[in-house]
N, C-alpha and C positions, 0 to 999 in steps of 0.2 A: 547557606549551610553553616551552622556552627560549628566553633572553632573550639575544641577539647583540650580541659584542664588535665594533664596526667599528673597521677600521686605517684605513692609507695610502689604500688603495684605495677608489675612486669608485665607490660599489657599497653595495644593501641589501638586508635577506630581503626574501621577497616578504611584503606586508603580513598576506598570513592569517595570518602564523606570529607575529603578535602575541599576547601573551598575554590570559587575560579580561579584564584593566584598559585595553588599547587598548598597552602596551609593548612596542614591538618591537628597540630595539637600545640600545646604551651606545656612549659613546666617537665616534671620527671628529673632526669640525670644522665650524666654520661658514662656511666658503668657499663666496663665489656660487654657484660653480658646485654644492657638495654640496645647498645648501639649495634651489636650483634643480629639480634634481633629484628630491629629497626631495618637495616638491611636486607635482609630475610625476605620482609614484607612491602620491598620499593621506598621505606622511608627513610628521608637523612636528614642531620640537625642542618642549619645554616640560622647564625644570628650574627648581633655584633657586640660588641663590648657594651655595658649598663644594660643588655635587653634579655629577658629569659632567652629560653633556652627556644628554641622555635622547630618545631619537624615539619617535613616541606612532601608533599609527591604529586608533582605537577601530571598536568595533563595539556598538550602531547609531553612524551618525554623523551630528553636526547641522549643516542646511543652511537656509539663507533663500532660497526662491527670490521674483525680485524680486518680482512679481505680489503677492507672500503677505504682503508686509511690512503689519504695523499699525498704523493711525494712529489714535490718539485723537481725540476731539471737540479735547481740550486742545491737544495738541500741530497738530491741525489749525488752529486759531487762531492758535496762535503762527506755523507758517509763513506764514500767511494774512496776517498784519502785517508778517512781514518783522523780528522782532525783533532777530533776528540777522543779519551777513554772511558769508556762506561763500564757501570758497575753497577748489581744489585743490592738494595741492603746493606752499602757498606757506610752512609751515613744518614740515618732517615732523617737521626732530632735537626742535624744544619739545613736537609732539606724541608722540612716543615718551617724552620725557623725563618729560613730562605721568602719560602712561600707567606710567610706571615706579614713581614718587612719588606718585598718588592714592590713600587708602586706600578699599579697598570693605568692605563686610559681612562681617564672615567670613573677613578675606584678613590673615593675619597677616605676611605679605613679599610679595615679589614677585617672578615668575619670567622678569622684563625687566634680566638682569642688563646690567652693562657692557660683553661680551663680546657679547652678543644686542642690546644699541643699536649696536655698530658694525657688527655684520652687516647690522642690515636698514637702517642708512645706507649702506651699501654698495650695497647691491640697489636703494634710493633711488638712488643716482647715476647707478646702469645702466643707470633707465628704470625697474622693476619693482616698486620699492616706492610704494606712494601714501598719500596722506594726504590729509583733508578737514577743513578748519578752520572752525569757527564762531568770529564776534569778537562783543563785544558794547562799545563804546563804544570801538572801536581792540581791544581786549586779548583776549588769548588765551580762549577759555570753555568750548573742548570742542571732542571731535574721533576718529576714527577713523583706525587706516592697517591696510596689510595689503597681499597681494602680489595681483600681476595676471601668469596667464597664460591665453595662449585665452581662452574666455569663461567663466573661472571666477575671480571673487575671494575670495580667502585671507584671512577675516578675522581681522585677530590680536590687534586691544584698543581699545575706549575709553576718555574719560573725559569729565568735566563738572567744572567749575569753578561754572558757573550752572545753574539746570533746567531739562533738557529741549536744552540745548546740544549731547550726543551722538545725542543720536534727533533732532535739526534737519541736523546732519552727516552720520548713517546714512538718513535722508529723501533728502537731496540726492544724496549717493552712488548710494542703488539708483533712481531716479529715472534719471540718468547711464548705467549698466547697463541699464539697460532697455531706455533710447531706444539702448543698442549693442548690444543681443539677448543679453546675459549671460543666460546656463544659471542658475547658481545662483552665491549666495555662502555659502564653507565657512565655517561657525562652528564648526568642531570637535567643542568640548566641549559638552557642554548643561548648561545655566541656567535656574532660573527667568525671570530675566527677556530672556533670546535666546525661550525661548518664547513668553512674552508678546505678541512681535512681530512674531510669525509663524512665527519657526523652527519647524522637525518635523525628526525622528528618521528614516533611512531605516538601512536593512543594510549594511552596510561594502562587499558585492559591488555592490549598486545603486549603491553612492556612487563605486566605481571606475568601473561601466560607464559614467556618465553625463561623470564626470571624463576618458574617454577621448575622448566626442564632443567635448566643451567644449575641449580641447584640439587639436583639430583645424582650429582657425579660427586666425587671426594673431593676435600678440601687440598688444595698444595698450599700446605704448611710449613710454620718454620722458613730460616732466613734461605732467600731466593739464591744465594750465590752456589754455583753449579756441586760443588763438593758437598754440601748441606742440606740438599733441598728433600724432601719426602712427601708422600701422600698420605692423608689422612682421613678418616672420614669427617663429616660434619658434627 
């Protein structure tokens, strides 16, 4: 399958014409509105520093629906004490920034460049990007963001500073989701440890059909913290 140049224009192949690796275009931009979009249609950027811009929509594709998430005895204890405070929306840029600068297993850079924090602070501004913060004594300790539209959230990265600080914040999060009849949340790519926790692998077709219902409901816009939060439509 060939792999599409985007220009100027607000506009993508359709995702089948991705290639086996899940790649289906180069070039374009990260304007709200494209990445918006992009979404919309099962696609998301992922590149890395020196490389265009790269849009991805693999086939199978991995989802968490809320229901599915797993919880440990361990980490059941820990929310059960309350060892940490979370919060929605109350520091997205440190969590992105977070998520930029963590090193994980196996992860020799990172494909949160500088160019992709100001994007999705952007989409933060506009209502659509969210974050979930765990604190542990005041300070930053882990945490989750990603996009919200319809009832589908776009998970795009963790991190932990302490243990178990990101699965305390992704707890709360689909918790949050649930009690708002959220479909599923996209986690993309698959991982060992996405599946650990419930994620599964569905067909790229299944993952757009269900992506259409889910986007058929109002957007929850605007910042996530309980005093703030509204419906909007798309």
């Amino acid at each position: 399958m060939p792999v599409y140049l985007l220009g100027k224009e607000l506009a993508f192949p359709p995702p089948d014409h991705a290639d086996p690796s899940g790649l289906l275009a180069v070039g374009g931009d990260l304007s709200p509105e494209r990445l918006l979009l992009a979404y919309r249609l099962g696609i998301f950027p992922w590149y890395e520093e020196g490389q265009p811009i790269l849009w991805w929509s693999p086939d199978p594709r991995l989802i968490l629906e809320p229901h599915d998430l797993h919880i440990s005895r361990r980490l059941r204890r820990t929310l059960e004490k309350g060892t940490f405070q979370v919060t929605f929306d109350q520091a997205f840029s440190s969590v992105i920034e977070a998520c930029a600068v963590v090193r994980r297993r196996g992860q020799g850079g990172t494909w949160i460049t500088p160019d992709m924090k100001a994007a999705y602070i952007r989409l933060h501004r506009l209502g659509y990007a969210h974050s979930v913060e765990s604190w542990y004594d005041g300070k930053l300790a882990g945490g989750v963001y990603g996009v919200s539209l319809g009832r589908c959230f776009f998970g795009e990265s963790m991190f932990f500073y302490r243990r178990d600080a990101s699965k305390v914040a992704l707890a709360t999060l689909v918790e949050r989701l649930r009690a708002w009849e959220f479909h599923m949340i996209d986690a993309q790519v698959t991982t060992p440890h996405l599946m650990s926790l419930g994620a599964k692998e569905i067909p790229r077709q299944l993952f757009l059909s269900r992506l259409e219902v889910a986007l058929s409901f109002p957007t929850v816009k605007g910042k996530w913290a309980k005093a703030s939060t509204t419906v909007t439509e798309n």
